[in-house]
C-alpha positions as CSV (number, residue, x, y, z in Angstrom):
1,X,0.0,0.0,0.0
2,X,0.8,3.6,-0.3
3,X,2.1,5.8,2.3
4,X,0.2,8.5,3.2
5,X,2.0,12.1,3.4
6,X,-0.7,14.0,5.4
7,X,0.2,14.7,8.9
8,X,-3.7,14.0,9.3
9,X,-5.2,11.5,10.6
10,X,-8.9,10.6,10.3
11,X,-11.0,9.0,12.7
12,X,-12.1,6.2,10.9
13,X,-16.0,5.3,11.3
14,X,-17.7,2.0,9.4
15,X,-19.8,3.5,7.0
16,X,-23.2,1.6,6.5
17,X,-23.6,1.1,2.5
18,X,-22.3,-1.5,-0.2
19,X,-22.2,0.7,-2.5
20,X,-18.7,0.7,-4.4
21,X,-16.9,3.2,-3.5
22,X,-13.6,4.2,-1.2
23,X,-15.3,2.8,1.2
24,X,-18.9,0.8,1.6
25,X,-19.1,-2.4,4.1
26,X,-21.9,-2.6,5.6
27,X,-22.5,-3.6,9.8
28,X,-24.9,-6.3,9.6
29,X,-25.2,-10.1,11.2
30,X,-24.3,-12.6,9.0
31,X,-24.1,-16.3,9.9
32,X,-20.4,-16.4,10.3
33,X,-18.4,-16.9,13.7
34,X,-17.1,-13.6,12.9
35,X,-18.0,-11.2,16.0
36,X,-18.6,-8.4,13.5
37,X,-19.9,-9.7,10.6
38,X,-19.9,-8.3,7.1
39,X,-22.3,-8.0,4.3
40,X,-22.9,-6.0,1.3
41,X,-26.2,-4.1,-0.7
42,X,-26.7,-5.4,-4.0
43,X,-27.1,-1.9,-4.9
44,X,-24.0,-0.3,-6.9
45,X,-22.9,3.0,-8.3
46,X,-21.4,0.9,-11.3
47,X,-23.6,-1.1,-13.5
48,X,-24.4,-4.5,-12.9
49,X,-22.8,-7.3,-14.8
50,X,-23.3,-11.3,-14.6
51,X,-21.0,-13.2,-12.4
52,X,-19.0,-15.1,-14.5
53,X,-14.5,-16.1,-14.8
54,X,-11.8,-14.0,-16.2
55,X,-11.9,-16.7,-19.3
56,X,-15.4,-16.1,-20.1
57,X,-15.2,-11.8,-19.5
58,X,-11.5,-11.9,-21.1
59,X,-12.3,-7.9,-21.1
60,X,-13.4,-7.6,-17.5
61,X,-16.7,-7.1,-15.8
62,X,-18.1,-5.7,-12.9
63,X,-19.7,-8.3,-10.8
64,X,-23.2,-6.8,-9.1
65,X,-22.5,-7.4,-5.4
66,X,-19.2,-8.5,-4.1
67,X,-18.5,-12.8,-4.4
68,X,-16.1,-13.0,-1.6
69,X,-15.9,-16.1,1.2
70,X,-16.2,-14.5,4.3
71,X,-12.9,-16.6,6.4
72,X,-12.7,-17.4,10.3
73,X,-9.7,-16.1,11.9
74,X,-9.0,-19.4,12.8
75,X,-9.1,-20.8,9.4
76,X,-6.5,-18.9,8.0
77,X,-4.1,-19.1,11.3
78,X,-4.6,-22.9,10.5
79,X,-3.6,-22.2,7.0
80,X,-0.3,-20.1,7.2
81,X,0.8,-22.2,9.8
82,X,0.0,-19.6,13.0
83,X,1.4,-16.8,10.2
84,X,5.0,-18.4,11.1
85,X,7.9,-15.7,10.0
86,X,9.3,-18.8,7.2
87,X,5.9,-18.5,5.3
88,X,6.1,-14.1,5.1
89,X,5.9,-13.2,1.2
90,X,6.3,-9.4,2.3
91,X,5.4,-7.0,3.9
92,X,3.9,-3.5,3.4
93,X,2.4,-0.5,5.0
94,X,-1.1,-2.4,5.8
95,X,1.0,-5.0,7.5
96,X,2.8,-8.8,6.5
97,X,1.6,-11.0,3.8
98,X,1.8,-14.3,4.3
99,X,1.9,-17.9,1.9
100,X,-1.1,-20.3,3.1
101,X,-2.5,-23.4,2.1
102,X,-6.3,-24.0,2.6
103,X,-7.2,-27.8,3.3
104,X,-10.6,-28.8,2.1
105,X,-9.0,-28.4,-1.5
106,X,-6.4,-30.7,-0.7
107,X,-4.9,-32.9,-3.9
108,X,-3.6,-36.1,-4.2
109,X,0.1,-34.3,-3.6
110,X,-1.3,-33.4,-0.5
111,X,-0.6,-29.3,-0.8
112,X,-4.1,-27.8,-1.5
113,X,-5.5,-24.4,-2.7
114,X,-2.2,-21.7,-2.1
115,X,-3.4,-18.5,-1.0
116,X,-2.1,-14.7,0.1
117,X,-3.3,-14.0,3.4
118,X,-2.6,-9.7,3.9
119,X,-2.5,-9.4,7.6
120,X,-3.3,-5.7,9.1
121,X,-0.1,-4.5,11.6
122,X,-2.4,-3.4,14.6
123,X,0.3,-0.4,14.6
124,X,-0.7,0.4,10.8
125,X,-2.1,3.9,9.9
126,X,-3.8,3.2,7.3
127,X,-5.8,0.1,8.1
128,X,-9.5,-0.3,8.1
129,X,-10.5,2.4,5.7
130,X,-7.6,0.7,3.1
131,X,-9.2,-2.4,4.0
132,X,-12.9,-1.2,3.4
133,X,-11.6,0.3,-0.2
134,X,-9.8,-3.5,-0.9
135,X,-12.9,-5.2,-0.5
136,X,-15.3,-3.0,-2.1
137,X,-13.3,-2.7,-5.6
138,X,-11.3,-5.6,-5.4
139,X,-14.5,-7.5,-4.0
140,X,-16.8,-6.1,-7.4
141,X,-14.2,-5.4,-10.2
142,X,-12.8,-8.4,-12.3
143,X,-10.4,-8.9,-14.9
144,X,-7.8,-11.5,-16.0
145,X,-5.1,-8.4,-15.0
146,X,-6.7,-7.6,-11.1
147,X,-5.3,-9.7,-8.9
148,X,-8.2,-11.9,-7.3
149,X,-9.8,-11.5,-4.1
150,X,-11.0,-14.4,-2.9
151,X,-12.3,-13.7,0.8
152,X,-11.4,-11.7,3.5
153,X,-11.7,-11.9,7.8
154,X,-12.8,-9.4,10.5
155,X,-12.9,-10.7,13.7
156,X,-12.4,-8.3,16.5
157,X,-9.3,-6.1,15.7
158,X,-7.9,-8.9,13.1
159,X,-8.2,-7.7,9.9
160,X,-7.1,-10.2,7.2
161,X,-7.3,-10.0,2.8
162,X,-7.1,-13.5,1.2
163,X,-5.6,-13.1,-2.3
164,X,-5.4,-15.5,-5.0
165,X,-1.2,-16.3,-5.2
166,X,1.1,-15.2,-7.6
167,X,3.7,-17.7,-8.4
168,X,6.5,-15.2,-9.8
169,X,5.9,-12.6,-7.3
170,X,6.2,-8.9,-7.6
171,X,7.7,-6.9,-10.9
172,X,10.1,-5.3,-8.6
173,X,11.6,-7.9,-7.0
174,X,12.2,-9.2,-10.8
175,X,13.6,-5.5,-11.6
176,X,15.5,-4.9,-8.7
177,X,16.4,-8.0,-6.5
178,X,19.7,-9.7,-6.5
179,X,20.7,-13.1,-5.6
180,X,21.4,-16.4,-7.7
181,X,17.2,-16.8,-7.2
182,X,16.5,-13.6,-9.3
183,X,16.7,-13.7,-13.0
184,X,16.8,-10.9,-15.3
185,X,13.6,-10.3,-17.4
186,X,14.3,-10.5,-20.9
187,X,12.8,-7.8,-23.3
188,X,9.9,-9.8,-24.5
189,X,8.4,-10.9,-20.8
190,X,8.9,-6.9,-19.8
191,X,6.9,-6.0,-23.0
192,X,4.5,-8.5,-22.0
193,X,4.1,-7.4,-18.4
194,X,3.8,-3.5,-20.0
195,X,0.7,-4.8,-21.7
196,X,-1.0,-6.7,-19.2
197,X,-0.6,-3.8,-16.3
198,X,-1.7,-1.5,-19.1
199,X,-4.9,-3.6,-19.7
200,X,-5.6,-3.6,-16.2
201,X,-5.4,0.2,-15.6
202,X,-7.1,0.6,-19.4
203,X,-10.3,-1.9,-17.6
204,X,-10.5,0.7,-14.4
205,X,-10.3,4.0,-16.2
206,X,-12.8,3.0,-19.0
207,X,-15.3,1.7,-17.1
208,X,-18.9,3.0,-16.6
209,X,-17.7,4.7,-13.3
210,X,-13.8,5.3,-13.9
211,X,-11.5,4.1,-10.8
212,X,-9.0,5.9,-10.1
213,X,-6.0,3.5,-8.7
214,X,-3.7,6.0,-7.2
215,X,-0.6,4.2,-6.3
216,X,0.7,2.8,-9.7
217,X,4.3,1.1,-8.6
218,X,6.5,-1.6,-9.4
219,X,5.6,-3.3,-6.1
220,X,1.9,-3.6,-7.0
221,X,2.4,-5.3,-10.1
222,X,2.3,-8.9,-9.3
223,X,2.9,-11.5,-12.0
224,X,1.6,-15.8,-12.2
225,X,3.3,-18.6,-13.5
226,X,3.0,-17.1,-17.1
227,X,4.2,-13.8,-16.1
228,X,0.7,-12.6,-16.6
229,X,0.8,-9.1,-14.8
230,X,-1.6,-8.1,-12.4
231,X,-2.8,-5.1,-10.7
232,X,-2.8,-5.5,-6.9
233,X,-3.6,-3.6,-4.0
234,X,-6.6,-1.5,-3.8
235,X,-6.2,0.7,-1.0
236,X,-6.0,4.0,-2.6
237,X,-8.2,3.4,-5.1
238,X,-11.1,6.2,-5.7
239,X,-13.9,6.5,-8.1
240,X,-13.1,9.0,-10.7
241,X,-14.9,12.4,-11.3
242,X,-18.2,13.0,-12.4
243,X,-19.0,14.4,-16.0
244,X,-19.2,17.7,-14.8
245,X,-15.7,17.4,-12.7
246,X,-12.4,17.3,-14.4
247,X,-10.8,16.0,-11.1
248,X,-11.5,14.4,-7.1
249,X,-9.7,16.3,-4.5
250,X,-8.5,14.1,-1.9
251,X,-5.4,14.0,0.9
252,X,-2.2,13.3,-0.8
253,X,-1.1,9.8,-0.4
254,X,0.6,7.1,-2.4
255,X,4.4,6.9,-3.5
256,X,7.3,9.1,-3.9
257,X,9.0,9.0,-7.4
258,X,5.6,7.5,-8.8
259,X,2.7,10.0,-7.9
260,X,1.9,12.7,-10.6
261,X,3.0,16.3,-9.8
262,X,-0.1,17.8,-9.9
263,X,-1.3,15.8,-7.1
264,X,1.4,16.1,-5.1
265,X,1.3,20.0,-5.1
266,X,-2.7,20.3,-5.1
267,X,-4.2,17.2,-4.2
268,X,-6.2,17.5,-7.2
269,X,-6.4,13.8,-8.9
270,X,-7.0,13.0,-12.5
271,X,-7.5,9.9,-14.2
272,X,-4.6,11.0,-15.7
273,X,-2.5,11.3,-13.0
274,X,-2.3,7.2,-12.9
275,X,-1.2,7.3,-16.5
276,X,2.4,8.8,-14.9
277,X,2.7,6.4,-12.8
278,X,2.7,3.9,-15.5
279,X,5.2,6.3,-17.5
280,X,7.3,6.3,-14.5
281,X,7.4,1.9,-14.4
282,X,7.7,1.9,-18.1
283,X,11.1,4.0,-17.7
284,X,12.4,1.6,-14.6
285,X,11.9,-1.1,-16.8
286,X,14.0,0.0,-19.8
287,X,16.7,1.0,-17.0
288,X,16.3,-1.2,-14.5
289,X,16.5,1.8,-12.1
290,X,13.8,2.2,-9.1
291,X,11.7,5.5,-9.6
292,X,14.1,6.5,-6.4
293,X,16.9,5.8,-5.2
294,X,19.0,8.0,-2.4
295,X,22.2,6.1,-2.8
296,X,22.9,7.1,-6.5
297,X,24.8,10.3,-7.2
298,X,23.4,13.9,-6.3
299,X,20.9,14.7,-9.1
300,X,19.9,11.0,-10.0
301,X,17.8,10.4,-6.8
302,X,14.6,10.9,-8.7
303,X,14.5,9.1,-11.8
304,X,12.4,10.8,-14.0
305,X,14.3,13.5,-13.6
306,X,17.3,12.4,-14.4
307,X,16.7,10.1,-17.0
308,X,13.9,12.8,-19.1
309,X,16.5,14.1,-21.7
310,X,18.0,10.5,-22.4
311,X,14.2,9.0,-23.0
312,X,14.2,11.5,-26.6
313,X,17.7,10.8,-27.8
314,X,18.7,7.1,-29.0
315,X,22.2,7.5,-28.6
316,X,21.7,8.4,-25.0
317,X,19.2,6.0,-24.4
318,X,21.3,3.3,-25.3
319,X,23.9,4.3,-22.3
320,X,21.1,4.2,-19.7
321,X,19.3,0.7,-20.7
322,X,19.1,-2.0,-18.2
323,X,22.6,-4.0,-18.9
324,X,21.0,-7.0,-17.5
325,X,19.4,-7.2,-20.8
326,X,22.8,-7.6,-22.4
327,X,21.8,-5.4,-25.6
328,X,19.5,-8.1,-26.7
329,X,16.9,-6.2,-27.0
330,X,15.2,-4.6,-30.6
331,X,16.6,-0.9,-30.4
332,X,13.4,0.4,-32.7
333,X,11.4,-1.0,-29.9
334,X,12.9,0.2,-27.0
335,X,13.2,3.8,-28.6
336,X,9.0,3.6,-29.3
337,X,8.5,2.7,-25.8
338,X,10.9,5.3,-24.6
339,X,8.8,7.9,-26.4
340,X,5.8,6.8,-24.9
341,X,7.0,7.2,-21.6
342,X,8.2,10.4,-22.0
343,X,4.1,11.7,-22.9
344,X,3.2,9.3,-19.8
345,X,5.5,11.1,-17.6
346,X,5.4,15.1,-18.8
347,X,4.4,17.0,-16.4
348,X,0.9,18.8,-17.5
349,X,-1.7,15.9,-17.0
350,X,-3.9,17.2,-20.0
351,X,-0.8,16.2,-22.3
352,X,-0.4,12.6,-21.2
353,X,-2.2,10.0,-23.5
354,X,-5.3,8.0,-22.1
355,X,-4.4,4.4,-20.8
356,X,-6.7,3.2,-23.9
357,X,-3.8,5.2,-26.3
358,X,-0.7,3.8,-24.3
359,X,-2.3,0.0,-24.7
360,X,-3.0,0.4,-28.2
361,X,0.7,1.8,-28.5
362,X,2.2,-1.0,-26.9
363,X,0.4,-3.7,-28.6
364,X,1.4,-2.3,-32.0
365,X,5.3,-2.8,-30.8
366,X,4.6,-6.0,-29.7
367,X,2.6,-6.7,-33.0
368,X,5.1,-5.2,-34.9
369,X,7.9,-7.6,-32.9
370,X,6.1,-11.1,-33.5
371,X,5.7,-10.1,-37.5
372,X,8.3,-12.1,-39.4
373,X,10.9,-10.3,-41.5
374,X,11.0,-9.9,-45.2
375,X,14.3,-10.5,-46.2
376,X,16.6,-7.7,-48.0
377,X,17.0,-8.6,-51.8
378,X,19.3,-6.7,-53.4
379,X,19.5,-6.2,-57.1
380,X,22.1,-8.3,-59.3
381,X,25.0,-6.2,-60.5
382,X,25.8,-7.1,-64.4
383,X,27.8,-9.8,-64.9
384,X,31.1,-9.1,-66.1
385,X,33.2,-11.7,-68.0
386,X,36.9,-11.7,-67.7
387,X,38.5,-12.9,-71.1
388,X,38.8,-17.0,-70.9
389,X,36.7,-17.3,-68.1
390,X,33.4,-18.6,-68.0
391,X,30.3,-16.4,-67.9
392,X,29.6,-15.7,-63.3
393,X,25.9,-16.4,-62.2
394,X,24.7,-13.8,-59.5
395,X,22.1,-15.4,-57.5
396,X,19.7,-13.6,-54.9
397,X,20.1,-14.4,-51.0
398,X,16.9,-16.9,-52.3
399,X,18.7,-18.7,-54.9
400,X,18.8,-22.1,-54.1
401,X,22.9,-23.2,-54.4
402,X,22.8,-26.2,-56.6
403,X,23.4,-28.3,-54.1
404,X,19.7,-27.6,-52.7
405,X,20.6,-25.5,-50.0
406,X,19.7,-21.8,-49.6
407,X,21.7,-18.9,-49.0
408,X,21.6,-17.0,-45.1
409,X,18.8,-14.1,-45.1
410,X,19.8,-11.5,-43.3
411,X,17.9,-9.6,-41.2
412,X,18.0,-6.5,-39.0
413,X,17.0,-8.8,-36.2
414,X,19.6,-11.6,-36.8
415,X,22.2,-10.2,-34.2
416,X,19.3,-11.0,-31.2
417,X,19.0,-14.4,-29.8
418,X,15.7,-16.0,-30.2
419,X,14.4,-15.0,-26.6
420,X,14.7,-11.9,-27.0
421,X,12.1,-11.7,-29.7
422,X,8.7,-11.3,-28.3
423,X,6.4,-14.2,-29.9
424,X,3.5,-13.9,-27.2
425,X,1.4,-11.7,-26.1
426,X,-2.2,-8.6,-20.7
């Protein structure tokens, strides 16, 4: 979750609707061993849509009333093992999230459903009201790049999320970790995470009633087996602005290096203002920089900063890419998604393209990537006969040799290995 950078600090009061919005669970008794039970109105500020899986809404949905399993807090103290310290995945400002198993799944290997289990710090500032906001979009809002939420628990102060699990973890640790367990991302699985995350944001902002996600970051990008990316972490969320608004004012919170300058200095947030965020990931990973970093040199703290006159210049862009990617990488690429971070990230939020723009963009590199080469055919020069020497045949690269083989095409793209070449598609 974000961090909040108000010295305010609100008194934080259950509010009694399930209506989806910032915040919207409603105090009633439901048949759970819960002391404080939760359920939710079928009534929504959204438009209703049928239930239904990601496969079968492959362009998301939003579900009419929130499908979530309402867990005991014993259940999932059971599953992660009395939340021992060896089965932590991370930890944030909400609190520690931790790797469980639930048992009435159980296979024949004898493991069982895996699970997140996000476990409020009872020291955590921003708790409940975060918590409200989790389940109310994460509990209505689905799409095969939103991170599921499968349940959640409230008993007495415990305040628990229960997540579907992400096999490959977070995008930053991939970015930024070290260690023999971390490998580098090659170009085409970070073009493919750039979609996906941008599909995601594309699904909140177009929706009937835009969301607003607030806290775009490396950290929130989770990604499966596949390296499917997906958008966690719905704390900040808000609903966008009405049609006769252009913005929601609201307390400053989220992330240094990723939050938009205009809502830093007014608290005025845009839809737009999540669209630099992406900007600002696109840029960390072409560089495999963080967004900010105190231990670099005086005057590269802030990345965006830094890095802005190298994003519009391919000579200099070439010094500052990520040499974990060992220049195997398509340069025409890279320099289109450079581009395209620079409008994400400039700095009045009118001039930024739409998410809907930026996906489009991407997945005409990508298309462009997977497209097979035409190979160069150059035009024969005339023969030229040398006096008591037989007549020489010029052949094209696609002459067949006459002993059946065919001559190399050469390509533009021959210098990359094959993994760097992007052949799937958020």
């Amino acid at each position: 979750m974000g961090i909040c950078w108000s010295s305010s600090k609100d008194t934080i009061t259950p509010i009694t609707t399930g209506n989806l919005s910032t915040a919207g669970v409603s105090q009633t008794t439901t048949n759970t061993t819960s002391s404080r039970g939760s359920n939710f109105s079928r009534n929504s500020q959204f438009s209703a849509a049928s239930g239904g899986s990601d496969e079968a809404f492959p362009n998301g949905q939003i579900l009419p009333h929130p499908n979530l399993r309402i867990f005991t807090f014993s259940e999932l103290k059971a599953a992660t093992k009395n939340f021992r310290p060896d089965t932590v995945l991370g930890e944030g400002g909400f609190g520690k999230v931790f790797k469980g198993w639930l048992d009435e799944k159980v296979s024949k290997s004898g493991s069982g459903t895996v699970i997140a289990v996000k476990k409020l710090n009872s020291e955590s500032m921003q708790g409940f009201e975060e918590w409200q906001s989790e389940v109310n979009f994460l509990g209505r809002l689905s799409h095969p790049n939103l991170v599921k939420l499968l349940g959640y628990c409230w008993e007495d102060k415990e305040l628990l999320l229960v997540y579907e699990f992400m096999q490959k973890g977070s995008l930053e640790n991939h970015l930024f970790g070290r260690g023999a367990t971390v490998q580098p991302l090659p170009w085409d699985i970070r073009l493919k995470i750039s979609i996906g995350a941008a599909r995601g944001l594309t699904f909140l902002h177009t929706s009937e009633k835009q969301v607003i996600y607030r806290d775009f970051k490396a950290s929130n990008i989770l990604l499966d087996g596949s390296y499917t990316a997906k958008i966690s972490d719905f704390g900040l969320a808000k609903l966008g602005p009405t049609a006769s608004q252009s913005h929601v004012t609201t307390r400053v919170m989220g992330t240094y290096g990723y939050a938009a300058p205009e809502y830093v200095a007014t608290g005025h947030l845009y839809v737009k203002s999540d669209v630099y965020g992406f900007g600002v990931v696109l840029v960390e990973m072409l560089t495999g920089l963080r967004a900010l970093d105190t231990t670099r040199p005086s005057g590269q703290h802030n990345l965006v900063d830094w890095i802005k006159p190298h994003l519009s210049d391919r000579r200099k862009l070439k010094t500052i890419m990520d040499a974990r990617l060992e220049g195997r990488y398509p340069s025409k690429a890279a320099n289109q998604i450079a581009q395209l971070s620079l409008r994400c990230i400039g700095s009045e939020h009118k001039s930024r393209p739409s998410m809907k723009e930026v996906l489009e963009t991407l997945e005409r590199i990508e298309a462009y990537n997977e497209r097979p080469r035409e190979p160069r055919v150059r035009p024969a020069r005339p023969a030229v006969q040398r006096h008591g020497q037989p007549p020489l045949h010029h052949r094209s690269p696609l002459h067949p040799r006459q002993n059946g083989s065919q001559a190399n095409q050469h390509s533009p793209w021959a210098s990359f290995s094959a993994q760097s070449l992007f052949a799937h598609p958020q």
